[in-house]
N, C-alpha and C positions, 0 to 999 in steps of 0.2 A: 598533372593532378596534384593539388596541395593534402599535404596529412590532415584528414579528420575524424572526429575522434567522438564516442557518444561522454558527454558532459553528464556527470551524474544530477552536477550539481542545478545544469540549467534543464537538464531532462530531455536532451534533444543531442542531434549529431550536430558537429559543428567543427568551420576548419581553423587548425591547429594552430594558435599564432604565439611562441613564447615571448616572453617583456624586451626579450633581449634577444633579435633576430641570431640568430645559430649557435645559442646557448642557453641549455636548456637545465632548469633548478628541478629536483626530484626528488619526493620523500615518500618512504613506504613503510607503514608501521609492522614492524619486524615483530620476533616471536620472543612470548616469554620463555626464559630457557631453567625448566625446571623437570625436561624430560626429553628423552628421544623424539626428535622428527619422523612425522607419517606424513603417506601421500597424501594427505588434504596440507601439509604448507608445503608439497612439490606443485600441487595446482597454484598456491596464491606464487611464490616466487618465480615457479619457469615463467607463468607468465610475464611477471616484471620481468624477467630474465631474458624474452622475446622483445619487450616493449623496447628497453635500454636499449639491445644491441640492434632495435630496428635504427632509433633512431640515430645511434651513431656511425650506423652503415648511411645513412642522409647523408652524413654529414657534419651532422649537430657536437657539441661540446657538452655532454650530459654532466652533471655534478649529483651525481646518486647519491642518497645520504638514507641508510635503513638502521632503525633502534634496534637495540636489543633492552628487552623489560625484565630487567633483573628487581622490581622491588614494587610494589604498592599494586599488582593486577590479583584482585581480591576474587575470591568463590562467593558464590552465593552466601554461606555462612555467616561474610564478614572473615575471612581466613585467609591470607597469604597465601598463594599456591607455593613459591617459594620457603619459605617458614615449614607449609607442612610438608612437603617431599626432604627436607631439612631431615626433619622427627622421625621421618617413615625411612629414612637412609641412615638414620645417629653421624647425623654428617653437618658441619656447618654451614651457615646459607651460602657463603661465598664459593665452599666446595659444589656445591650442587651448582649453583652459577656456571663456576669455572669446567664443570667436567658438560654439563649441555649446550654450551657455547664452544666451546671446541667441537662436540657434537655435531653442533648444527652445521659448522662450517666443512667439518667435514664429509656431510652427506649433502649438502649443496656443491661443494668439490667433484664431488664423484658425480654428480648430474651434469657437471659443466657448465653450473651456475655463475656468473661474473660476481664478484665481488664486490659488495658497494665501496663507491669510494671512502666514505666516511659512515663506521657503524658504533654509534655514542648507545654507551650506557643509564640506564637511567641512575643509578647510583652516583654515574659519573659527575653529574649537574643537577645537584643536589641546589648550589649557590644560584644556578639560572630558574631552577623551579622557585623559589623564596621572592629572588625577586621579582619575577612574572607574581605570585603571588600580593606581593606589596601593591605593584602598579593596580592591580585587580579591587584591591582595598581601597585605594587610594583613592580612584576612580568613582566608588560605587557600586560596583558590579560583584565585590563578594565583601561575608562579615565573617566575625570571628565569633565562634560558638563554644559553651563549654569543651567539647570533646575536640575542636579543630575549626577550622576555616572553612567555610562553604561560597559556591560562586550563585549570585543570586540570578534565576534563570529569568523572575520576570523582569530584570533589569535591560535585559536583551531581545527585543521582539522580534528578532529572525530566529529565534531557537528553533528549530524543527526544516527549517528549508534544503537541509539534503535530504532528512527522511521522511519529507512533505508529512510528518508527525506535527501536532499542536498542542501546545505545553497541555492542555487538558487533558493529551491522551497517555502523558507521562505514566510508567511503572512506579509507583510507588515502594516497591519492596524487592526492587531488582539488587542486583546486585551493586551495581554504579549509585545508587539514589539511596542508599540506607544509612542510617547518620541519626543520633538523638537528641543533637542540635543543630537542624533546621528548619529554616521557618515553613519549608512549603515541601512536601513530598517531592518536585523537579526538580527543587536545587540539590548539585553534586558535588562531592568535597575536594578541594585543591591541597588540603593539609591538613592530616589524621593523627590528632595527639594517641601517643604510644601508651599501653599501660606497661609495666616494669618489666613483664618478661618478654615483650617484645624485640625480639635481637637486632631488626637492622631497625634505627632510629637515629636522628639529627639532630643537631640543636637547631632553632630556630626562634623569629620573634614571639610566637605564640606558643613557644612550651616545645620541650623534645617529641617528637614525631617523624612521618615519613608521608609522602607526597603521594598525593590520588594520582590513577594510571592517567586519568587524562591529560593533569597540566605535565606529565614527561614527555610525550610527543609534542607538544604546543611548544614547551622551553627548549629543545632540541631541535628543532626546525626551525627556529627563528632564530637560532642560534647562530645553524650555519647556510642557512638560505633567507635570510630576510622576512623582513614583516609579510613579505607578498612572494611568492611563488609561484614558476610555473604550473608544475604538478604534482597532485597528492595522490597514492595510489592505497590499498587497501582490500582486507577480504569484505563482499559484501554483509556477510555476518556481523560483521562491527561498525555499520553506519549508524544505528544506533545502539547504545547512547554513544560512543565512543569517538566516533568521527564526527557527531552533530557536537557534543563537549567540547573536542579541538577548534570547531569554528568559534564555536560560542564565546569562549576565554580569549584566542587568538586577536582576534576583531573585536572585543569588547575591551583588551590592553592597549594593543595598536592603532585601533582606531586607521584600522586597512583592510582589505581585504586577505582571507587567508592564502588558497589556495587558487588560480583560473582555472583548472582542470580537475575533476576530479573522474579516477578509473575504479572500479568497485569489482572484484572477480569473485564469478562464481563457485560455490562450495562442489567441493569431491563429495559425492554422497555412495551410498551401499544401501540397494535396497530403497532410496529414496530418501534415505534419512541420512546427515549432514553426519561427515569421518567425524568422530571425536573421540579423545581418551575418555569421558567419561562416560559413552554412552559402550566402549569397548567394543569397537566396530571397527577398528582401526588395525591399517597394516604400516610397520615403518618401514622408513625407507630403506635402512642396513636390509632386513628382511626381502625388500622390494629388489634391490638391489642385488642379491643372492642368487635370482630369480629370471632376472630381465637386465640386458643392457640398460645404458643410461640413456641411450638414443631412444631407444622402445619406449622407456618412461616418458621421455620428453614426446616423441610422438602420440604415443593415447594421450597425452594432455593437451593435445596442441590439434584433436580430432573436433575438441569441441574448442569455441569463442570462448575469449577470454572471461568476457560477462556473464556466459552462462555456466551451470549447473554440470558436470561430466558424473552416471555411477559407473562404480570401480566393482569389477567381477574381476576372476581370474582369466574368464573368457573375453573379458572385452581387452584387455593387455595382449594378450596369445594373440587375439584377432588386428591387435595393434601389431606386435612382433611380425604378421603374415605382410602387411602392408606395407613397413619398412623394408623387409628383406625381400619385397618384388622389386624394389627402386633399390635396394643395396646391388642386389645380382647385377642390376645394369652398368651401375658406379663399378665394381668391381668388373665386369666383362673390359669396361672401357679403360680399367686402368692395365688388366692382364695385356690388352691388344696394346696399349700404350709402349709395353713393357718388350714386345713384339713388334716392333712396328713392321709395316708393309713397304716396302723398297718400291720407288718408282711410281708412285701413284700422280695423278694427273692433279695438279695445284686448282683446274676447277672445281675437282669435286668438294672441294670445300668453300666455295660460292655457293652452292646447291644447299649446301646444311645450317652453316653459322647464322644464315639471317633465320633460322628457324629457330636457333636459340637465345637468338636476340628478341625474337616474336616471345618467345615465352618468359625470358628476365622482364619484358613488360608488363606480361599479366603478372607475375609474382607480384611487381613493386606497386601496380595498381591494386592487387588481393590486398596487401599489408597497409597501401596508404587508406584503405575503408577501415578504419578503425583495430587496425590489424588482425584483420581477418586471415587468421593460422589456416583452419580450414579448407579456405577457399586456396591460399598459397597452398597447400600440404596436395589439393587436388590437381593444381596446376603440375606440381612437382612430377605428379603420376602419368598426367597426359605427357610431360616430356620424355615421362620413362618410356611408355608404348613408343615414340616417336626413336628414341635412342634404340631401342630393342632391335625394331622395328629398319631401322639401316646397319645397326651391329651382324645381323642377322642375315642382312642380304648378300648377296653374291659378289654386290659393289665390293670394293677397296676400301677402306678406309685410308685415310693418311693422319700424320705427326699431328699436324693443325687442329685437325677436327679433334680427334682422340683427347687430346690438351684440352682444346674449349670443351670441351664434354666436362671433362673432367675440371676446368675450372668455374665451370655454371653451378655444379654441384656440391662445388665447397666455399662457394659464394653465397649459395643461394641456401641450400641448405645447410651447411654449414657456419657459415659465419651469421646468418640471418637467427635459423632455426637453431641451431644446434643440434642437428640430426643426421649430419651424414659427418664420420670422421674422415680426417685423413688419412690416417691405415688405423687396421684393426687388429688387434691383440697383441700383435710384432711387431718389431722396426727394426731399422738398421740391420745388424749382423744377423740377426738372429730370423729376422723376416728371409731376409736372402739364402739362410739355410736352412728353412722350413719350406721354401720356394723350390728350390734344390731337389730336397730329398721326397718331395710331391712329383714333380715333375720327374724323376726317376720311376717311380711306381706307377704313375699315369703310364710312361713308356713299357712299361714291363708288363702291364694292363694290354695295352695294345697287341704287341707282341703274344701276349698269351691268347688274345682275338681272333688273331692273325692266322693260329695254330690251331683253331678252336678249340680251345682248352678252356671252355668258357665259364665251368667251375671254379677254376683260379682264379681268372679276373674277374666274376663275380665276388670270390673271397676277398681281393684286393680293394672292392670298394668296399665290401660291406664293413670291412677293418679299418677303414678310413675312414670313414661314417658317423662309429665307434667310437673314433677320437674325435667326433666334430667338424669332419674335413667333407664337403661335399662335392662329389664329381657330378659335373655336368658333359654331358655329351653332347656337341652341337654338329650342324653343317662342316665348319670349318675347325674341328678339331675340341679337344676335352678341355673345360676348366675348371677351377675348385674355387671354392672359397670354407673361410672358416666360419663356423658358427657361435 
């Protein structure tokens, strides 16, 4: 089955064909970094963060390339968010810059975010926005206004075709569209002359100033992915105006098409209403993180489609944490028995299991290749856990073989795919083997004290283990732990 993907842009599902059979161009408008990360941009990036590593588990040669909007992504006001988190910090704009961009990367770090390949600043192509500007002039498609440069919208009659919008039904006084030189409340500005105390400011052909947010994505991705690309990804929140402006300028310079793909993910909401710092609804991720693994994070995100809408309770996480840690227990049984193996087991019995879990790495790759349906792979993952449980638990034997495939379906599949199952957890190396140790002593001393019925004791010995995080399980064929 070929990957396909729902196309925002054509409004339909459709199979995935990049310009360049096994190499795939990707641009994702990244965040402006003038504050701490909350989980609504853990929904827009795990997602790319699933897409990316789906498709290079194909196969594919991804070239990621995600901004960062250090300068011109304006408030309603007409205000710099940048500039004023500056005044509210008595802090430079670059320092506010430099300390939320380390930020971000850091709490995308901790979620076990991939790294784009290439994450250009808009500061940085200050000379690429100017001259996409000129071309833009040159052309026809924008003028130059007392206050700045504006792209003129009715010059371009596909304006509105990703958010099937039609210039009539343009905002007027939104934030993107406000300007007091131009001719028509749709056209948006490419180039915002400064007044004096404005701090970050260029020189340019039309007067010291600083560049509208849109043409920074447009100049940045054509920068380093060509006039035409395969795919554009994005929060659906910013189709318009934002992602409809990219096409507009893009294709109105180049005279190409912008983007063949476009992916639009749906907003984290609370209550119904869309995370945002200003409506103060918002939990960040440091916080989130303090709280919940980074797999639990990635799985409640990964509960719902990328395209749609996920709300964030503390119940619905906990009830995500429940769902991991059924399918953790199995990963962990299998890697304990691993660690154990059974002597002498019959090399059939592993004909009997392995094409079961070749049956289910197919429903996974067929879930992902429907327009990476997380969901539907997250519920496969579960049926294999009953299925894993379910012979871990029986009387059978297990052998070497199986216990490995087990265990390498789930760092395949869930891990390398999803990013939800690690390789070990909280330990390693020395330190695991003598936490392994000193469990496995007190498990034995547990028993012994069973044994004795002294069942107080070994009562006390789990509950003190518990305590620390350490959970014993008691099965058929003997006790096992894991950490929480």
């Amino acid at each position: 089955m070929a990957l396909r993907v729902f196309n925002v842009l054509k409004r339909e599902k459709v199979d995935f064909v990049p310009i360049t059979p096994g190499k795939i161009n990707m641009y994702v408008c990244g965040p402006t970094v003038y504050d701490n990360s909350h989980l609504g941009h853990a929904k827009t990036y795990l997602s790319f963060d699933m897409v990316v590593r789906y498709l290079r588990y194909r196969g594919n040669d991804v070239l990621y390339v995600q901004n960062l909007t250090d300068v011109g992504h304006l408030l309603d006001t007409g205000e710099d968010r940048i500039l004023k988190k500056a005044r509210q910090a008595s802090a430079l704009p670059m320092q506010v810059v430099e300390t939320y961009a380390r930020s971000y990367f850091e709490d995308m770090d901790a979620l076990g975010v991939t790294r784009p390949d290439i994450s250009p600043r808009a500061s940085g192509h200050i000379p690429e926005q100017i001259a996409m500007v000129e071309t833009l002039i040159h052309k026809g498609h924008a003028y130059v206004a007392d206050d700045g440069v504006y792209f003129d919208v009715g010059s371009y009659p596909e304006y509105g075709k990703l958010s099937n919008r039609r210039v009539e039904e343009g905002e007027a006084g939104s934030r993107a569209l406000k300007g007091k030189g131009k001719r028509s409340a749709e056209d948006f500005a490419l180039w915002i002359l400064a007044t004096e105390e404005h701090i970050l400011q260029w020189d340019s052909p039309w007067g010291r100033g600083y560049p509208g947010w849109h043409i920074e994505c447009s100049a940045m991705a054509g920068k380093y992915l060509g006039a035409t690309f395969d795919l554009h990804g994005g929060g659906i929140d910013n189709i318009f105006p934002h992602n409809e402006c990219e096409i507009a300028q893009s294709e109105a310079a180049n005279d190409a098409p912008f983007a063949n793909y476009w992916l639009l993910v749906g907003s984290l909401t609370v209550d119904g209403q869309k995370m945002s710092k200003s409506l103060g609804n918002f939990v960040t991720l440091k916080d989130a993180l303090k709280r919940h693994r980074p797999e639990v994070i990635r799985y409640f995100i990964y509960q719902s489609h990328y395209s749609n809408p996920i709300d964030y309770s503390d119940g619905a996480l906990e009830a995500a944490g429940s769902g991991w840690e059924r399918m953790m227990t199995a990963v962990r049984f299998a890697r304990d028995k691993l660690r154990h193996p059974v002597a002498g087991v019959s090399p059939d019995a592993a004909s009997i299991f392995l094409p079961v879990l070749e049956d289910y790495k197919a429903k996974f790759i067929e879930a992902m290749d429907d327009d990476f349906n997380a969901p539907n792979a997250i519920a496969i993952l579960q049926s294999l856990t009953t299925e894993v449980n379910k012979l871990l638990n029986s009387a059978q034997p297990v052998g070497v073989e199986v216990l490995k495939a087990i265990n390498d379906h789930y760092l395949e599949l869930g891990g390398k795919v999803l990013g939800i199952v690690p390789e070990a957890e909280s330990t390693s190396g020395a330190d695991a083997a003598r936490l392994e140790g000193v469990v496995r002593m007190l498990i034995e001393m547990r028993a012994q004290a069973r044994k004795e019925k002294q069942f107080a004791r070994a009562d006390q010995i789990r509950d003190q283990l518990k305590d620390l995080g350490i959970v014993l399980e008691d099965r058929a064929d003997g006790t096992f732990f894991r950490v929480e």
